[in-house]
N, C-alpha and C positions, 0 to 999 in steps of 0.2 A: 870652145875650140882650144883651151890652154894656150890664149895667146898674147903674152905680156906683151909682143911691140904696139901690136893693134890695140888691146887694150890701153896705153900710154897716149898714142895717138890719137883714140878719139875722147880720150878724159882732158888733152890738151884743146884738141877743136871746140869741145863744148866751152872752154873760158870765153867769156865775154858773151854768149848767148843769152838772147831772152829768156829766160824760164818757162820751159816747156810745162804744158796743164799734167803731163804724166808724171812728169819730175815730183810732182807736190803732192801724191798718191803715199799716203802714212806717215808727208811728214812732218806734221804738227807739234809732233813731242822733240823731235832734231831741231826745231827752230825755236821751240821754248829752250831751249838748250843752248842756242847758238846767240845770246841776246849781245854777249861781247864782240861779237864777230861783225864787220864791215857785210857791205851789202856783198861784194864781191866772194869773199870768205862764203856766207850763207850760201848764195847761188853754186859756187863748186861743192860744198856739203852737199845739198841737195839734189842736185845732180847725180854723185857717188854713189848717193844711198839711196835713191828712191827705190820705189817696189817694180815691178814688172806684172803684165795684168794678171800672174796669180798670187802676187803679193810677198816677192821673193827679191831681195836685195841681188847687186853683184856679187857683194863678200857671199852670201849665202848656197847660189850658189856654186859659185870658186870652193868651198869647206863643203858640198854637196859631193865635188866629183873628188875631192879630195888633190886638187892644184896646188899642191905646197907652196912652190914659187910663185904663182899667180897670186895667192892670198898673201901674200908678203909683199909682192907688188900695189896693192890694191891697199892696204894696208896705209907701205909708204907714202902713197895718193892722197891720203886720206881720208880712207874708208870706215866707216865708223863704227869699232865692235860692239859696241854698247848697243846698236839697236836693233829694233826687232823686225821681224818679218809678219806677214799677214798673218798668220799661224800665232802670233804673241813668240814665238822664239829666238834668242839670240843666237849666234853663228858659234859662241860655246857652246849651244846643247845640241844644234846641229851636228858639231865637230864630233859631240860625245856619241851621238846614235850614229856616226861613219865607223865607229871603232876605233879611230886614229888616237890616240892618248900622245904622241907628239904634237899631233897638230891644234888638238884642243887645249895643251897646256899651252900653247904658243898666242892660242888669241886667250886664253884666259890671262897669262901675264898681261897682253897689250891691253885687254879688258880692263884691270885693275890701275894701271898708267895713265889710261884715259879718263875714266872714271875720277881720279886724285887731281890729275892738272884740269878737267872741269869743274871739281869742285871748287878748285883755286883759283880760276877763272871768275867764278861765282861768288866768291866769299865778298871780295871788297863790296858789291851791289848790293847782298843778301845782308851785311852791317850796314848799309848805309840806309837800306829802307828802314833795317832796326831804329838806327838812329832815330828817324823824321818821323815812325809813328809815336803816337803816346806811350808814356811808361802807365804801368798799369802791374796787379796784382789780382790773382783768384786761383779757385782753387777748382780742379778738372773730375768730376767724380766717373767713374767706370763702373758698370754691371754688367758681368758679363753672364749670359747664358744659352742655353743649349736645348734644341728639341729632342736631343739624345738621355733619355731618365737616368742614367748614372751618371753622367759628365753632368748633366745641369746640375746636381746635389753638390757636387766639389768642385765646380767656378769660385775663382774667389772675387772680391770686388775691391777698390780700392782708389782715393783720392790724392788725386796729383796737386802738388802746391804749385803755384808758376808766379812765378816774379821776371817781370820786364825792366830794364835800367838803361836809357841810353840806346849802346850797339849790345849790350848785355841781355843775357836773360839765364835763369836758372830755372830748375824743373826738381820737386822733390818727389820720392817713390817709397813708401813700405815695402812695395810689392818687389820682391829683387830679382824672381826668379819661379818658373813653372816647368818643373823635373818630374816625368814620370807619374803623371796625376799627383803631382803635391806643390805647394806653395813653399814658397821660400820668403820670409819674411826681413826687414832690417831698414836699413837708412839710406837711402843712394842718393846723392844730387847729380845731373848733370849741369854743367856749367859751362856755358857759350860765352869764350873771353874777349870784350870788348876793341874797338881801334886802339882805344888807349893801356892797352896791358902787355903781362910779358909775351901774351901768346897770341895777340889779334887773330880770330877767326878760328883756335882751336879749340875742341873740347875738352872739360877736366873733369873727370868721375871720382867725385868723391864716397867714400865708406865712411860713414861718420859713427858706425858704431867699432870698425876696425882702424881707424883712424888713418885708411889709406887713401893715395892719391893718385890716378892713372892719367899722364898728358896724354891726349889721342890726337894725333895731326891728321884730317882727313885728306894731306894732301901727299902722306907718305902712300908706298904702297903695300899694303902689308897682304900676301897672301899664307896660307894655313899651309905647315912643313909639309901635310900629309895631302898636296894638290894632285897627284898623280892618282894616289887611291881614291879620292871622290871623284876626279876625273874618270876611272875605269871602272863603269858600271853600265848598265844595260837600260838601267832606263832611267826618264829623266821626264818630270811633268810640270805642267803650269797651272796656274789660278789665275783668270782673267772675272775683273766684274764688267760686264756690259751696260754701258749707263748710258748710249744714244738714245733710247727709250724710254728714261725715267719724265713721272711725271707726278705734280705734284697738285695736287686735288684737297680744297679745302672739307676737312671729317665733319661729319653732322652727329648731331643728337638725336636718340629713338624720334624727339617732336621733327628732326628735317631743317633746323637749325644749325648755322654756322656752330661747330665747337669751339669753345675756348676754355681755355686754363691757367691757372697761376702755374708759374714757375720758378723758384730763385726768387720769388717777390717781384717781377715780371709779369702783368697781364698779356696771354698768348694766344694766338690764332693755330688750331692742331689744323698741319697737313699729311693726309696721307700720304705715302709717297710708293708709286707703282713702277713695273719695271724693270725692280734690278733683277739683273741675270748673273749667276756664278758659272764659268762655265770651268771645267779641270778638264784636263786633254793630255791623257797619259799615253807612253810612246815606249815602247819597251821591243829591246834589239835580239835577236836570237843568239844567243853564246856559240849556237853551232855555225855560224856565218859571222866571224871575226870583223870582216869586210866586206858587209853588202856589194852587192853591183851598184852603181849608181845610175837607175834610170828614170827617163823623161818622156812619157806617154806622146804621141803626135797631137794630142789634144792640147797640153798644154801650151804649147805655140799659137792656138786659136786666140786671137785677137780680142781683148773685151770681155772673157770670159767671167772674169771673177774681178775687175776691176781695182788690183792692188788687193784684196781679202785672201782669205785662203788657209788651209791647213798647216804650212810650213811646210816642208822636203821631206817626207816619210820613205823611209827605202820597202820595196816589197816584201820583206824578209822580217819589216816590225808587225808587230802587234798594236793598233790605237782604239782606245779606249774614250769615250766624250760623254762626259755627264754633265746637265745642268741642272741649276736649284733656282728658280724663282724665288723672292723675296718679298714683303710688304712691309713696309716699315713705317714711323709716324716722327715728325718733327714739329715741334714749338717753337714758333717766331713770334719777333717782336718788333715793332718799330722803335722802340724806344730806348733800345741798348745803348748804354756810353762807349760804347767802341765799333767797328768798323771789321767783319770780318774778313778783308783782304788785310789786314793787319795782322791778321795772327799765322797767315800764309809762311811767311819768315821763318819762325820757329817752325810748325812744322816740314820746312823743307827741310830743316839742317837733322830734326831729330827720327825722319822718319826711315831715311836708311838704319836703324840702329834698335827701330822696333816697328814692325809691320804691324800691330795696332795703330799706331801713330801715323801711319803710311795709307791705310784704308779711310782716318780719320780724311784726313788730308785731303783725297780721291774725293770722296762723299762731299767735301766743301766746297769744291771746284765747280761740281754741279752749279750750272743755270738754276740756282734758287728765287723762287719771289723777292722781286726787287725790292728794297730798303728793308728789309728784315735780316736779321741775326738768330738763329739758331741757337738758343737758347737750352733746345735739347734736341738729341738725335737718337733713334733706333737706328743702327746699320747692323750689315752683317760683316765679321771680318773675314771668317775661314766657311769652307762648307756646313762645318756642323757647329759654329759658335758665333755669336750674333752680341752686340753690345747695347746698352743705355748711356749715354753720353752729357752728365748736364753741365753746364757754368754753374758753378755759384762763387757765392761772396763776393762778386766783382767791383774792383775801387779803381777808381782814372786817377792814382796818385803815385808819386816817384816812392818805390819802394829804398829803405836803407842803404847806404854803400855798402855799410860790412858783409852783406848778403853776395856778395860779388868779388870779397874778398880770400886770399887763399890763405890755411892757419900753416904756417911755420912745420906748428909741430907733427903734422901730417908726413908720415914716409912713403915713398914713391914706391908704387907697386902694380897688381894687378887686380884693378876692380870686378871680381865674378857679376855679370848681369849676362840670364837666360834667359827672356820671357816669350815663351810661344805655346802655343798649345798643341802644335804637333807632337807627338811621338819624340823621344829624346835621340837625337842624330839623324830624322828627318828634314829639318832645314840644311843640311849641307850636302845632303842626296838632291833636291830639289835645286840648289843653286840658281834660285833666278838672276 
């Protein structure tokens, strides 16, 4: 109804309420999010944002009917643009298929704000768990491939060095860059700077063969000059893995025997693992309807229907597209690792906005795995058509050097080029998830 008093009114009532069973309808990733936050804090988050039974936030739809001021009320509340809707879409891509390029630069700035001061939120907890687990060193090896016959031929592959210190850790990469079906090869470290340095909790991208140095603070907020033109486009898609369903099934031998394997010098137990679902869900807006109508079928209002799921806010005028890839994959575990795989959760939180390999790694870890085992190696998938090997090796439970954690003088401040994706070059900023 576009209506900011009422809307004000009942987001005031709900303070101090018990937490209604609908409130809590998708939001498990806002409360993983919210670990700084008082109980009180949490319960009005959640409240704001929960879904409605077709799995549709308020922000969502306020940027549906195109409420300018309602969405800027809802906002100052505490509405949270960062999350998603049943559909997997954020109230930016919603914004983007309304047509509105004001209104969509408006929550993609607040997007980017939010996104900085919760990562700054986050940092002093995500060093401090640094700190308390083990230092350790190994090296992460990558294979990537493709059931597609030309793209499988020109995958490259390439191992990551990781050194942990403290609230420290660095990551080394050959691999700098994937342009255009080609590799880009060189030296890059990232470097996550400890409590006790110049830059607690920033990143530094080193070029050790250009001898340059990039500070990244991820708690600035840095948006791309050219936000208006990747904002004004027509269509806009996601990549969801569906992992409710994975499950993880000890592999046999032709005799009907448990499998097992060396790995890394590691005796392992192979599970299959069943399940994963890719699903992409393309949404693309008609040019000749600038500004769909925005409407709301009488079904939608039915009660229970979809239970918080749902497709997102599609206006009648798009075109949606929904493909899925099933997967099968196999992983190597171990009892006997010298480390703790909630231990390496740390690193990849901080490095996985920065490289969606790293970010699928992550997903895949999170997984309800057989208990006391370590993953030693993994097949995941990361994109639709490219699928990785993943092993540890060389791994040592010992404090890796200081100098390694050190920054060289002669180093000049610059910009570190790192592309790594295997979409299509200028794909990733069409997509903007």
């Amino acid at each position: 109804m576009n209506d900011n008093d009422l809307v004000t009114k009942l987001t005031e009532q709900a303070k101090g309420q018990e937490v209604q069973e609908q409130w809590q309808k998708g939001s498990a990733e806002l409360m993983r999010r919210s670990q700084t936050m008082n109980e009180e804090q949490k319960n009005h988050r959640m409240f704001l944002n929960h879904r409605d039974w077709n799995g549709n936030p308020a922000l969502h739809l306020a940027v549906h009917f195109r409420h300018k001021d309602l969405v800027t009320t809802l906002l100052e509340l505490g509405a949270d643009p960062t999350a998603r809707n049943g559909g997997g879409f954020t109230a930016v891509q919603e914004a983007i298929c309304s047509g509105d390029i004001d209104l969509a630069e408006q929550l993609s700035n607040t997007f980017g704000k939010n996104a900085s001061l919760e990562y700054q939120d986050r940092t002093p907890k995500i060093l401090e768990q640094l700190q308390k687990s083990p230092d350790f060193e190994c090296e992460l090896k990558w294979e990537f491939k493709s059931w597609v016959p030309f793209l499988s031929r020109i995958l490259p592959s390439d191992t990551y060095k990781i050194w942990k210190r403290g609230s420290y850790f660095r990551i080394d990469t050959t691999l700098t860059g994937y342009r255009s079906l080609r590799c880009e090869r060189g030296h890059i470290s990232f470097l996550l700077m400890g409590q006790d340095s110049k830059y607690p909790g920033k990143f530094v991208l080193l070029d050790h063969i250009k001898k340059v140095m990039e500070v990244v603070d991820p708690h600035q907020d840095n948006q791309p000059k050219n936000l208006r033109e990747l904002l004004d486009r027509p269509e806009v898609h996601k990549v969801n893995m569906k992992t409710n369903e994975v499950t993880f099934t000890h592999a046999k031998t032709f005799w009907g025997y448990d499998r097992n394997e060396t790995v890394a010098s590691f005796d392992t137990k192979v599970y299959d693992v069943d399940g994963l679902d890719m699903v992409v869900v393309k949404r693309k807006r008609s040019k000749e309807v600038p500004f769909p109508p925005p409407i709301l079928p009488p079904k939608y209002f039915k009660e229970g229907v979809k239970e918080g799921k749902g497709e997102g806010l599609p206006y009648p005028t798009e075109i949606v597209k929904v493909s899925h890839k099933s997967y099968k994959g196999q992983v190597n575990m171990t009892d006997i690792f010298p480390y703790d795989i909630k231990d390496i959760l740390p690193i990849l939180e901080v490095v996985a906005p920065r490289a969606k390999h790293f970010a699928r790694l992550k997903e895949f870890i999170e997984l309800k795995m057989p208990e006391n085992n370590f993953p030693v190696r993994m097949e995941i998938p990361l994109f639709p058509s490219v699928a990785a090997a993943i092993t540890f090796l060389n791994f040592k439970k010992e404090t890796p050097e200081e100098q390694l954690f050190q920054l060289d003088p002669s180093y000049t401040q610059g910009k570190v080029e790192f592309n790594f994706d295997f979409k299509k070059e200028g794909e990733e900023e069409k997509t903007k998830e």
